[in-house]
N, C-alpha and C positions, 0 to 999 in steps of 0.2 A: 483546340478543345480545352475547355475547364479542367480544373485539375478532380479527381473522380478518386472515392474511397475505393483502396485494393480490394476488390471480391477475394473471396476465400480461395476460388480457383485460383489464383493468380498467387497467393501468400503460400498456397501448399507447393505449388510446383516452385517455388525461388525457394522452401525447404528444399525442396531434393535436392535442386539446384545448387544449394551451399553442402549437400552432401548429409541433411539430416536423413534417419533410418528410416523405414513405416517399423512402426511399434502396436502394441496392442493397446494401448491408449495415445491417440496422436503419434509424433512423430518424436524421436527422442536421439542427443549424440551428448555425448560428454557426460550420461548420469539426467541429462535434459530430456524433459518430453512436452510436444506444442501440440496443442489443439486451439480449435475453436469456440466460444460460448456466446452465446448473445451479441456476436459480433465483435465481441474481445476474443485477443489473441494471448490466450494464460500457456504460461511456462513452466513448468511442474519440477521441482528438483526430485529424481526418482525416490533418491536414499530420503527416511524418514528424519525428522527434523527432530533432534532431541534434547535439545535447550529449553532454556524459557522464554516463550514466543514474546514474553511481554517486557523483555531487558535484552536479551542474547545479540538483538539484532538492528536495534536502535543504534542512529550515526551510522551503519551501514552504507555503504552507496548503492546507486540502483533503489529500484522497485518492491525487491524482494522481501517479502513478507510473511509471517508461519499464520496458516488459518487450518481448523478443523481437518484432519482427514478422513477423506472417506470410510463408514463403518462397513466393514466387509460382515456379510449373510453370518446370523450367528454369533455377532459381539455381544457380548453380556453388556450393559448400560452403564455398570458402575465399573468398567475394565480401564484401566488409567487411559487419561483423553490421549490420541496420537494426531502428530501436525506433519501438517509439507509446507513446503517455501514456495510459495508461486509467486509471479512475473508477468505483470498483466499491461501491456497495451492497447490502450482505446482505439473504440471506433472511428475510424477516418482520420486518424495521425499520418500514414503513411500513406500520403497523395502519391498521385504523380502525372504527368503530361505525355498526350502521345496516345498510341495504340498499341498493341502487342503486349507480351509478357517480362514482367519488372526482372531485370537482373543483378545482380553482385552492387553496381549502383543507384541500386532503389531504395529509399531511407527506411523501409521495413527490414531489409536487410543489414543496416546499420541498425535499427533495433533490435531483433534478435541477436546482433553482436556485442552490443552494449550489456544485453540479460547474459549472457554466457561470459562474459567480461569479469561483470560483477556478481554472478554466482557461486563466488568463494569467498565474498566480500572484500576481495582487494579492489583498489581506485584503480580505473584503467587509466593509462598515462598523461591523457586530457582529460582530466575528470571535470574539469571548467569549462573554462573557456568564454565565459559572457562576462565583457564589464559592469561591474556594480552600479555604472550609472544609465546600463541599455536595463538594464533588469529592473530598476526604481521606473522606469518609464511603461514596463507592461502592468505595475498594479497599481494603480491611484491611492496616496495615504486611505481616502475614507473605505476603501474593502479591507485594509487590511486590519480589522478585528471579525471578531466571532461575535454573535450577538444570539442571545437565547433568554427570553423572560426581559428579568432585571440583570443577566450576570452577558459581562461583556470582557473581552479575552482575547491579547492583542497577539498580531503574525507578526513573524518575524520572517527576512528574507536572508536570503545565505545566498552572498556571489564571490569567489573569489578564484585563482587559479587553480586550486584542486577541488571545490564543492559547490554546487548549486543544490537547492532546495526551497522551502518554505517549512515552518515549524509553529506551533502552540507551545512555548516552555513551559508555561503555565495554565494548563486547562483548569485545573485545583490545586489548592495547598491541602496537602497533609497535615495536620496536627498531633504534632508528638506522640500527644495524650490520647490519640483515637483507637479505640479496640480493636484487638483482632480480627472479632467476625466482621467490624465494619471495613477494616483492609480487603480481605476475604469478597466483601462484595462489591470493594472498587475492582480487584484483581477480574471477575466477574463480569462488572458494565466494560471495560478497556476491554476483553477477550470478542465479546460479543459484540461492540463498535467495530473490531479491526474484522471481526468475522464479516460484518454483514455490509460494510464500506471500502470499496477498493480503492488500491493505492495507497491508505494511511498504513500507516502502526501509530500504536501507543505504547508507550511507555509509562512504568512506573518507578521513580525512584526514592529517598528520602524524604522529598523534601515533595514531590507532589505528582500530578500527572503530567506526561509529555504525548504530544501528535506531531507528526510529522512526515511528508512527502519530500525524498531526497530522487533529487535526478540530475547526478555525480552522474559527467561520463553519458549522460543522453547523445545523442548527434545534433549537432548547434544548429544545422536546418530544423530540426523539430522542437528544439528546446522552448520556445516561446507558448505552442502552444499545447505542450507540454505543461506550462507554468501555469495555463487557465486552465486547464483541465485539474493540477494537481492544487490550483487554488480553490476550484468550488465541492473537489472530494476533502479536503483540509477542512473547509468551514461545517459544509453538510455533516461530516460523521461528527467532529466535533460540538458542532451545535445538537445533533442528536441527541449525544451522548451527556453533554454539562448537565441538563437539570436534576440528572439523576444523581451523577457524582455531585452535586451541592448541596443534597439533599444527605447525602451518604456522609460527607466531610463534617458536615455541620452539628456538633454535639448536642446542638440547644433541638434539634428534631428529634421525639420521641417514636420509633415505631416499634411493635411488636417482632414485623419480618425482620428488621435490622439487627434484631438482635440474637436470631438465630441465622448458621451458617447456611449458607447458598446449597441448593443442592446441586450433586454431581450433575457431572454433563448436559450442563441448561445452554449449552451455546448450540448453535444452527450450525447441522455442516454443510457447506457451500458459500458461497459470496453472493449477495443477492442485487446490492446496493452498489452505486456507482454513475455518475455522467455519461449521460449517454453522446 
């Protein structure tokens, strides 16, 4: 038999199986709650996320990412934004061969173990494990930039005995001399990119914007196509996202909006975007 995407039947009962709870949202152990969405498998950290979704969590290992949290009935609009850290695994990652129902050695289960692993952001002990020279082999130089317009923006690949990944260092340069409010609405296009594209974060530091998918610590049976998956969510949000931040960075661009603050809470809550 071909190897066949785990139904949901099949992912929920290898929860119980590993001993997750039923909860009132999916299924949740350790502060962890898993459900279903679109055929993703999102990991929800129950406690609220209270950092800065756009620095706290970059270089992280794992998946984990602060997007929007849900506005419970009744939030006023302008109440300060609240985040979770979800953990999202793609559709049809975790094959498998055979009949019956996947157990304790099904790589879904080594996924959920990798998300609860690094959901305190420590490296799990193999956080590698692929030679730099098996990893240069799954992406061909010419994908590895971003391309959008004229602005083009090279990846970089991370393999070594404690990190795997893919990364943007430089989606944009920041300029010293750039205004507050235009900071203000890069802090804005990154919030809304990482809201609405799974698997990235962005980051914002001195010196400019950063993207990146880390998968520190994945299970090496899935790591590969892990790395295509985390290659075309890297390009996509990012390619999204440049034209605006080149527009925002760039001082010789006059606009009116730019030059007034963003308004509150213009980000989407939920994740919409992602490879299916």
């Amino acid at each position: 038999m071909s190897a066949q995407p785990c139904p949901s039947t099949s992912w929920s009962q290898l929860a119980d199986n590993l001993g997750f709870e039923p909860a009132a949202r999916g299924r949740g152990r350790s502060g962890i709650a898993v459900s279903e969405e679109q055929r993703w498998i999102v990991l929800t950290r129950r406690s609220r996320f209270t950092g800065d979704p756009l620095r706290d969590l970059m270089g992280a290992p794992g998946l984990w990412r602060a997007v929007p949290a849900p506005l419970s009935r009744g939030t006023a609009r302008r109440r300060r934004r609240a985040w979770s850290c979800v953990f999202e695994i793609p559709p049809g990652v975790a094959n498998f061969e055979g009949e019956g129902e996947p157990d304790e050695e099904h790589p879904m289960a080594e996924l959920l173990g990798w998300a609860r692993a690094t959901s305190d952001g420590t490296p799990p002990p193999s956080a590698g494990g692929v030679e730099r020279d098996e990893v240069e082999t799954w992406v061909e130089p010419t994908r590895r930039h971003i391309r959008a317009g004229g602005q083009v923006v090279p990846i970089e690949l991370t393999a070594s005995a404690s990190r795997l990944g893919l990364s943007a260092p430089a989606v944009v340069r920041i300029p010293e001399t750039l205004s507050a409010t235009r900071r203000a609405w890069i802090q804005e296009l990154c919030l809304e990119a990482q809201s609405r594209w799974r698997l990235v974060r962005l980051g914002i530091d001195d010196d400019g914007v950063r993207a990146e998918v880390d998968l520190s610590g994945a299970p090496l049976r899935c790591s590969q196509q892990l790395f295509e998956i985390g290659l075309a969510a890297l390009t996509t949000a990012s390619a999204w996202a440049l034209p605006a931040l080149a527009a925002v960075v760039d001082e010789r661009v006059e606009s009116r909006l730019l030059n007034q603050p963003p308004a509150r809470d213009a980000i989407p809550s939920g994740t919409k975007g992602g490879p299916e």
